[in-house]
Every structure is written in structure tokens, then in C-alpha cells.
C-alpha angles and dihedrals in degrees: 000000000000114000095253099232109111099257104033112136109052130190122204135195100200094193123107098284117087101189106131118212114207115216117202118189132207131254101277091003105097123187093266091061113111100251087046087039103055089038082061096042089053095044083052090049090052091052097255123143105245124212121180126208108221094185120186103225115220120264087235090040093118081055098046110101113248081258098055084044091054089050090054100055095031085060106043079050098045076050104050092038092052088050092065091063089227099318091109100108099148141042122199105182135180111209117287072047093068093068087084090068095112080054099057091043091044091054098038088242114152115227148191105210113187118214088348115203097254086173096078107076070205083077108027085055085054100052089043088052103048110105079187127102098269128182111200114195128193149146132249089229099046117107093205084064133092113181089192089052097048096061098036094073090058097230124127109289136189124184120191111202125247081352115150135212094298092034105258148124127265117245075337111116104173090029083059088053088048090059101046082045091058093039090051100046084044087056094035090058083040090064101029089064095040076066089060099053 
């Protein structure tokens, strides 16, 4: 069981290179779970420094307003970035995640944010405002999900058909590995060319 401060299960790259990545999980979709897994396993890979948020989501959390939510998540993430004394170059974010977007577009940070929760105009303001590289993934079946509003905010999309909410697919094993094959090769091109810039 995660320790339940804010930024509790580090993990650290100890190679040359000091940019730390930011992973933000879901609501019930913590960091060891296969689409977070396999993020930390690429930045690694890229020689970042990772550092996962395990947040302890309120008892009263499903009652909160989408405001009150915002303010929870902006400020475990405000939290977790200034902790990193300016290292934080990069957010990866599951869903309840995504609503730090207007963080990482305030703060010029470029992001992945994984099924991001295009329903909120709280998010959707804060993709169409980043001026920072963004990967949005999604999936076709997931109801958090808007295709159209997705690309309309020009930033890097990928849609995964008939795809839900984890990105999986429905009574379809291998179709599911197949997804999270697709979602990982897309991030791992994302932060390969954030190395080149």
C-alpha cells in the first residue's frame, strides 16, 4: 500500500541527465497500472528522472463539483512540480490527471496525457491554450473522450478504435495488448522527440 503523502513512490533515473517526468494517475488508476507502467518504463528509457504521484483521493471525492475537483488535483500537482525546484519538464497524466492541463500550459511544460477528460471545458481550455509539445490518447469507446475535440485543439492525437476508458478492449485480450502496444510506441516517439529539441 502506497505511503498516502502526495509524492510517495518515487522513481529515480540515476544517469546524467536530471529532467524530471511527473506521472499523475487516475482515480482508481494508480502508477503500477499497465498504461503508467509501461510511460515510466519509456521515460526511463529516455534517460528522464520519473516521479509518480500515489494520491490518496478524498472519501467524499464522487460529491466534490468539477471545481472543487480541479482544485484538488491542481494543487497535489502545483505541490508535486514545485518540489522538484524547477526540474519538472515534463507531465504524463490518466485521466483525473488531465485535469492539470492548465498547469502544464501555464508553466510551458510539455505533457502526455492519457485518456484525457475532454468532458471538462476546464481541460479542453487548457489543451487549446498550451503553446508546449502535447500527446493526447484516447479511445474510440470511451465516453470521456471527444475525437473532434481532440484535434481540434492541434495538438498531437491519437485515437485508438473502439478503445475504452483504459484503454482497452472490450471481452478482447490480445486486442487490449494491441492497444496498449499502439499507446506505448505513440509515447515512446512523444518523448523521444522532446530529447531532440
Amino acid at each position: 500500500m502506497p505511503d498516502p503523502s502526495p509524492f510517495a513512490v518515487p522513481t529515480r533515473y540515476d544517469g546524467a541527465d536530471d529532467r524530471v517526468a511527473l506521472v499523475l494517475p487516475g482515480v482508481g488508476y494508480s502508477p503500477a497500472r499497465p498504461l503508467l507502467h509501461f510511460a515510466r518504463a519509456v521515460l526511463l528509457q529516455h534517460g528522464w528522472t520519473v516521479q509518480e504521484l500515489w494520491w490518496q483521493i478524498p472519501a467524499d471525492f464522487s460529491r466534490l463539483t468539477v471545481e472543487d475537483r480541479i482544485a484538488w488535483v491542481e494543487g497535489q500537482v502545483t505541490r508535486a512540480v514545485d518540489a522538484e525546484d524547477g526540474a519538472c519538464r515534463l507531465l504524463v497524466g490518466k485521466s483525473l490527471g488531465s485535469l492539470a492541463c492548465g498547469i502544464a500550459a501555464g508553466r510551458g511544460l510539455p505533457a502526455a496525457w492519457l485518456t484525457p477528460v475532454l468532458t471538462y471545458d476546464h481541460v479542453v481550455r487548457g489543451l487549446r491554450a498550451t503553446q508546449a509539445p502535447t500527446l493526447l490518447i484516447g479511445g474510440s469507446a470511451d465516453r470521456l473522450w471527444d475525437r473532434r475535440v481532440a484535434e481540434s485543439t492541434q495538438l498531437d492525437v491519437l485515437e485508438i478504435p473502439s478503445a475504452d476508458h483504459s484503454l482497452e478492449l472490450a471481452g478482447d485480450t490480445a486486442g487490449s495488448v494491441g492497444a496498449l502496444r499502439q499507446a506505448v510506441t505513440r509515447l515512446n516517439r512523444f518523448i523521444d522527440s522532446l530529447g531532440r529539441r
